[in-house]
Each structure stands twice: as C-alpha cells, then as structure tokens.
C-alpha positions in Angstrom: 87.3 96.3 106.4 87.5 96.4 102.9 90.3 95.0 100.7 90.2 97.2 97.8 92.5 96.5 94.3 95.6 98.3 94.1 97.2 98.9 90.4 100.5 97.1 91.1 99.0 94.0 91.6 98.1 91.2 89.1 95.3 89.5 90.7 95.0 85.7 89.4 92.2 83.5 90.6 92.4 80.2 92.3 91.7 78.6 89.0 93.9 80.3 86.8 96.9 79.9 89.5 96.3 76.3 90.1 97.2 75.6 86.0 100.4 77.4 87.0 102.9 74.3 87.7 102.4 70.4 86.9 105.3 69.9 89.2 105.5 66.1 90.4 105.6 67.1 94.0 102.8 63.9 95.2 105.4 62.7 97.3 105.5 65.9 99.6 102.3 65.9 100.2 101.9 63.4 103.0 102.4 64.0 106.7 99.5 67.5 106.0 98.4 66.7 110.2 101.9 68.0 111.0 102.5 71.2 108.8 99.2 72.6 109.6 98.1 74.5 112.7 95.1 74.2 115.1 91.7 74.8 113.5 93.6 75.5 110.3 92.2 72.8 107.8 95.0 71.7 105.4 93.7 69.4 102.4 95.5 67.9 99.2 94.1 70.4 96.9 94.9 73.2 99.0 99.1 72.2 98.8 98.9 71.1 95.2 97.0 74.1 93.8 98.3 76.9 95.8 101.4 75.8 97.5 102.7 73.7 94.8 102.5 76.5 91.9 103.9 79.3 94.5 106.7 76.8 95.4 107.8 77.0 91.6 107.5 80.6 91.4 109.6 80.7 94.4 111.9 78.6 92.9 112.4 80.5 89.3 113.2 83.4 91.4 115.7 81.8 93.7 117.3 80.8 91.1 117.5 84.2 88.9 118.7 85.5 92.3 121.3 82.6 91.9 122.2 82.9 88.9 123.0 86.6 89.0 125.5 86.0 92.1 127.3 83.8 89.2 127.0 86.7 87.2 128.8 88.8 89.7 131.6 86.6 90.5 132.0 86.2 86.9 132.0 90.2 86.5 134.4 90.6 89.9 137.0 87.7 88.9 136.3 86.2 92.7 134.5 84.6 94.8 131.9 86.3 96.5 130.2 85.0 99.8 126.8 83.3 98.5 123.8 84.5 100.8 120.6 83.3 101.6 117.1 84.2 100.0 115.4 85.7 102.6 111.3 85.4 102.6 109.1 86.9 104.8 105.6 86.4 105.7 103.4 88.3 107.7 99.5 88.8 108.5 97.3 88.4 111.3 96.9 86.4 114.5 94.8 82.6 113.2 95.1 83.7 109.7 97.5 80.8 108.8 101.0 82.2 108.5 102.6 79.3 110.5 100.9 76.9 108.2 101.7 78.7 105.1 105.7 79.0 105.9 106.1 75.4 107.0 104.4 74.3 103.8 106.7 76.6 101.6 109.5 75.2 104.0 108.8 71.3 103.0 108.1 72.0 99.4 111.2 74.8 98.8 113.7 72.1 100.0 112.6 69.4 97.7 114.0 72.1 95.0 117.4 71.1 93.2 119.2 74.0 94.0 118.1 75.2 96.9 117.8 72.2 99.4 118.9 73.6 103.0 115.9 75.9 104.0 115.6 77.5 107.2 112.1 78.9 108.9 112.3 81.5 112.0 109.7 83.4 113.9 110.1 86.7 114.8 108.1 85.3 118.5 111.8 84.8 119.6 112.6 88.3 118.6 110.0 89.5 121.1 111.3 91.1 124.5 111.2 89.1 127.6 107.9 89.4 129.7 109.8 90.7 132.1 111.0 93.6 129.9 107.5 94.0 129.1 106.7 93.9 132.0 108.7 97.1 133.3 107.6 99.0 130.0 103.9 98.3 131.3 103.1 97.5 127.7 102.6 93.0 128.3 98.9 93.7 127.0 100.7 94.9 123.6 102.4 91.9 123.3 102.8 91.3 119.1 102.7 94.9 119.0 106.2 96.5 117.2 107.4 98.0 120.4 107.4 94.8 121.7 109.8 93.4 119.8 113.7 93.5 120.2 113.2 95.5 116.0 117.4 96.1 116.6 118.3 92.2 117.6 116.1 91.1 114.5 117.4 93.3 111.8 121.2 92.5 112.9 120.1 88.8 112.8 118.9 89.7 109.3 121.8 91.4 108.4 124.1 88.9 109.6 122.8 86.2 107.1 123.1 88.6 104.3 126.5 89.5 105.2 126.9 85.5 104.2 127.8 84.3 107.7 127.9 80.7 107.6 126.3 80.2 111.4 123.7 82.2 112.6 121.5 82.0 116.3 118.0 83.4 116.5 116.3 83.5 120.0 113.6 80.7 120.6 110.3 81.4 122.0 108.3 78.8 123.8 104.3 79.3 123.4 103.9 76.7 126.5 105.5 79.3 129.3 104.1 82.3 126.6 108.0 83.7 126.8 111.3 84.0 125.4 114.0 80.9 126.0 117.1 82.7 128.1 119.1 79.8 127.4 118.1 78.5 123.9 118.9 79.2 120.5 117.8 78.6 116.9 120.9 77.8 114.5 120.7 78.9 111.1 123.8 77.3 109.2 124.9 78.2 105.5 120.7 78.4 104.5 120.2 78.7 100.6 116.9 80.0 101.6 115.1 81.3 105.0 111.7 81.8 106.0 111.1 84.5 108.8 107.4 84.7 109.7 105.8 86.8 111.7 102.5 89.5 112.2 105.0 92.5 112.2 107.5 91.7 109.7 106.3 93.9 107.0 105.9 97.0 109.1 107.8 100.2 109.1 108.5 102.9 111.5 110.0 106.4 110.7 113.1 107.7 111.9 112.9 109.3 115.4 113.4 112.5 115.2 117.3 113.9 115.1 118.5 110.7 114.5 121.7 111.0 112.0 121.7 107.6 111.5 118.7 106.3 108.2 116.2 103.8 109.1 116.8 100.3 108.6 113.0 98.2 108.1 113.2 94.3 108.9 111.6 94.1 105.4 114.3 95.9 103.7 116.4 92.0 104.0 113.5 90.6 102.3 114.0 89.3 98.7 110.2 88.4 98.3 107.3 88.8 100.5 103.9 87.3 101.5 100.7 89.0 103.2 98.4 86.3 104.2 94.8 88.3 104.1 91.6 87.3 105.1 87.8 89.3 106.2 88.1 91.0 109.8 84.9 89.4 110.7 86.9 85.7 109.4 90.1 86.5 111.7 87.8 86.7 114.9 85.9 83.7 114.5 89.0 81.7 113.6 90.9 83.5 116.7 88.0 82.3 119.0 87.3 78.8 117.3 91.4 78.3 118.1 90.8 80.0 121.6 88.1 77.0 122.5 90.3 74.9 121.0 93.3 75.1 123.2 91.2 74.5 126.2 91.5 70.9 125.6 95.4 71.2 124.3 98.0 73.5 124.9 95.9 75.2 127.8 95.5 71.9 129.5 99.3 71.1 130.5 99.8 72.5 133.8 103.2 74.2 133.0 101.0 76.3 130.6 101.1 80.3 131.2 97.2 80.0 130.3 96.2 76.8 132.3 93.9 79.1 133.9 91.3 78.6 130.8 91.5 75.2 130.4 87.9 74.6 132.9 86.2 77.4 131.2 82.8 76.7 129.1 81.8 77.3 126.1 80.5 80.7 126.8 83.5 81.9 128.9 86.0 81.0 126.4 84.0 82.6 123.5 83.7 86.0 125.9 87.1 86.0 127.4 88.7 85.0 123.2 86.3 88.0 121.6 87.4 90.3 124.6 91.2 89.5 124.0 90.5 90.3 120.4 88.9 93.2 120.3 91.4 95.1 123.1 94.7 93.8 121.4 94.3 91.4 118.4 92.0 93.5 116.3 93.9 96.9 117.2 97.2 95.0 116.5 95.6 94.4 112.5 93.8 97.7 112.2 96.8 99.9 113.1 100.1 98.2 112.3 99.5 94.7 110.3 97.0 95.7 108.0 98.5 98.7 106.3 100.9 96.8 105.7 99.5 94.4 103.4 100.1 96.9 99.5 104.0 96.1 100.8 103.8 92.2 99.7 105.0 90.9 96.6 102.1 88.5 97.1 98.8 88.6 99.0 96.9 85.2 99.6 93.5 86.0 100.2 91.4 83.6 101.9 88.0 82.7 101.9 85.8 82.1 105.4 86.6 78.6 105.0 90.1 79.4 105.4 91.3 78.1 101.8 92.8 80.6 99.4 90.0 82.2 97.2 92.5 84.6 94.7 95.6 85.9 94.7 97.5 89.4 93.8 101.1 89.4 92.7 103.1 92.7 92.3 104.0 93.4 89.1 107.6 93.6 88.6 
C-alpha cells in the first residue's frame, strides 16, 4: 500500500531529526529489555535519536500548553482547574505502538515540569468477550465497534474536565479479556498517553441523531501514527505469532494455550490466516486512513527502526 506525501506535512529524515536535541537524557536510557515489546528490537540509538528529540518537542509544547493556562488565569483573575496533556498514539497491530508510548512515558517524566505521566490502552476500553460474543462480532475484535467508543470518550472527557482521580478499565492479554473487577487510576496526570490501533478513527453521526459527534481524538492535544510497509506489518505479526509459542502462549491459564505445540509451519499458517481475515482488514479499512490525522507519522523501515519522519505543519 503506498504511503504517499501529503502537503501539511514536513517530512525530516532520520538524520536531520536526530541533530534535533543534545538533551543529557544517558541516564534514561538503561533498563531498553523492559520498555520494548516482543520481536520489537529497541537499541541506544534508536531512544537517543528518535525518542530523545521527540521527547523535547513534546516537551516545548507541554509547556506552551502550560504556559497559556497561566495566561488564562492571569486573563480570568482565578484559578482555573489545570488539565492534563493528552497524547495519543495509534497504528497497527506489531507496528510498535506499546514500545513507542512507554518510551515517551519514561523519557516525558524525567521533564521538569511535567513529571507525573500516565499511559492507558484503549484494550481496557474494549467490550467484554462476552458482549462480543452476543453481537457475533469476537472475530472483529480491535475493530471500532468493538470497543465501549462512549465509556472511552467520557473517560477522556473526565480528565479534561480536571478531575483529580480518574479509573480506566484494565485488560489482561493472558485470559485475552477485560478485568470486571480491576481498574487503572489516573491521579492529577500533567500528561497522559492513551494508545491504541483505533484511537485516531472517526465515525459519522447516525443518522437523526440531535446530538454532534464527539471523536476520541477530539481530547487529543498531539498525536502520533506509527507507519510501516503492509508487507513489514505481516511478517512482524507472524515473527511475534511464533514467538509467543514459547511465552505468553505457553502458561496454561492462557486464552491461546492451544498454539503453544504448534510447529513452525502451523504457526506461520494459522498467524498469516489471522492476519489476512481480521488484522490486515482492521488497517486497510479503519486504521490506515487514519494516518493524514497525526501531528506526527514515524515511518519505519523493515528493520523496524524509524527511517523519516512527517510533522504537520502548524
């Protein structure tokens, strides 16, 4: 599928983005085996030359964002309720979105004036198999009608009302569900992350409805689009697939302990099959046109490092 330029954009190569902060962030970057996710390769370079530099960017825009909430007191004469920086990420299944927001997550919080950061998935936000179940629509799971759109945008809209306490469902990737009795708190965040394939997507207004439409991405004071080659996201999705054989898929409380014997061969079948019925659709028809609605796209190489990189012009 071809990723054509689009006029908004600045596009800035690895090189010329890597020059863009001299940031004495060395001391972060330790600990990469736990910020990075299965068959996603994390490396030195990769944090300091592309994480490092967005991380200040980040930062200088926090902080305009901050500084105009002074501004607005100031204006007002009162104190008005500070509220979070909200960024969101989005992209396709194994393109490295988890790995990308908890990098931003460790490197954003060793920031002055922004140190409590927060990082959500929208997995909680999903709706119960057993809803999805009823709804016959469990093969469209990561799809937009399977998430609980409603629950996430009043979660959103509750930390920018400036609540100081905020629950998010929890989603457990072991039993492949939602958490009934769990809960993520978010408490009085300067910044949060919310990650997640769909995030970016809009849907119109049904028909008749008095009431305006309200997108998840509407919350969002920046946003990210993690891109890389169709034929890139497949291999990556299967290499991962084979991979969780001998991991997650080997615990026996695991929803997919049914693939942890397979071979070689039957993993690679069964991992292209589940892409090409409800991964690749899942890209091609509601995460992919998406993308020109970033204020940043990280495009990836097959090697799974950032090649170049487009920034909305503002």
């Amino acid at each position: 599928m071809t990723r054509n330029n689009y006029a908004p954009y600045i596009t800035i190569s690895r090189e010329e983005w890597a020059n863009k902060s001299d940031e004495p962030m060395e001391h972060l970057i330790k600990d990469l085996d736990k910020l990075h996710g299965l068959n996603e390769p994390l490396t030195k370079e990769e944090v300091t030359q592309i994480y490092v530099p967005l991380s200040r960017l980040l930062n200088l825009y926090v902080t305009a964002a901050q500084e105009l909430h002074a501004t607005t007191n100031t204006f007002l004469g009162s104190r008005v309720t500070k509220v979070p920086y909200i960024i969101g990420i989005a992209g396709s299944v194994a393109v490295g979105k988890s790995t990308t927001a908890r990098v931003l997550q460790r490197l954003l919080a060793a920031w002055p004036n922004h140190p409590r950061v927060a990082l959500v998935t929208t997995d909680g936000f999903l709706y119960p198999n057993r809803v999805l179940e009823q709804r016959g629509i469990m093969n469209r799971k990561g799809f937009p009608e399977s998430y609980d759109i409603r629950r996430l945008v009043q979660f959103l809209a509750n930390l920018k009302s400036g609540k100081e306490k905020v629950a998010a469902p929890l989603y457990s990737h072991l039993e492949y569900d939602v958490l009934a009795n769990e809960m993520q708190w978010v408490e009085s965040p300067d910044i949060v992350i919310v990650e997640g394939v769909n995030v970016l997507q809009v849907r119109p207004r049904p028909q008749g409805s008095p009431e305006p439409s309200i997108f998840v991405s509407d919350f969002f004071d920046f946003s990210i689009f993690v891109d890389a080659e169709d034929k890139d996201l497949e291999k990556w999705y299967i290499e991962r697939f084979k991979s969780l054989r001998t991991t997650a898929f080997s615990n026996p409380e695991s929803y997919f302990h049914r693939y942890a014997h397979l071979t070689d061969q039957e993993s690679e079948e069964i991992a292209r099959k589940i892409w090409n019925e409800i991964n690749k659709p899942n890209l091609v028809q509601n995460i992919l046109p998406t993308r020109f609605r970033a204020s940043l796209i990280l495009e990836k190489g097959n090697h799974h490092f950032v090649q170049s990189l487009k920034l909305r012009k503002t």
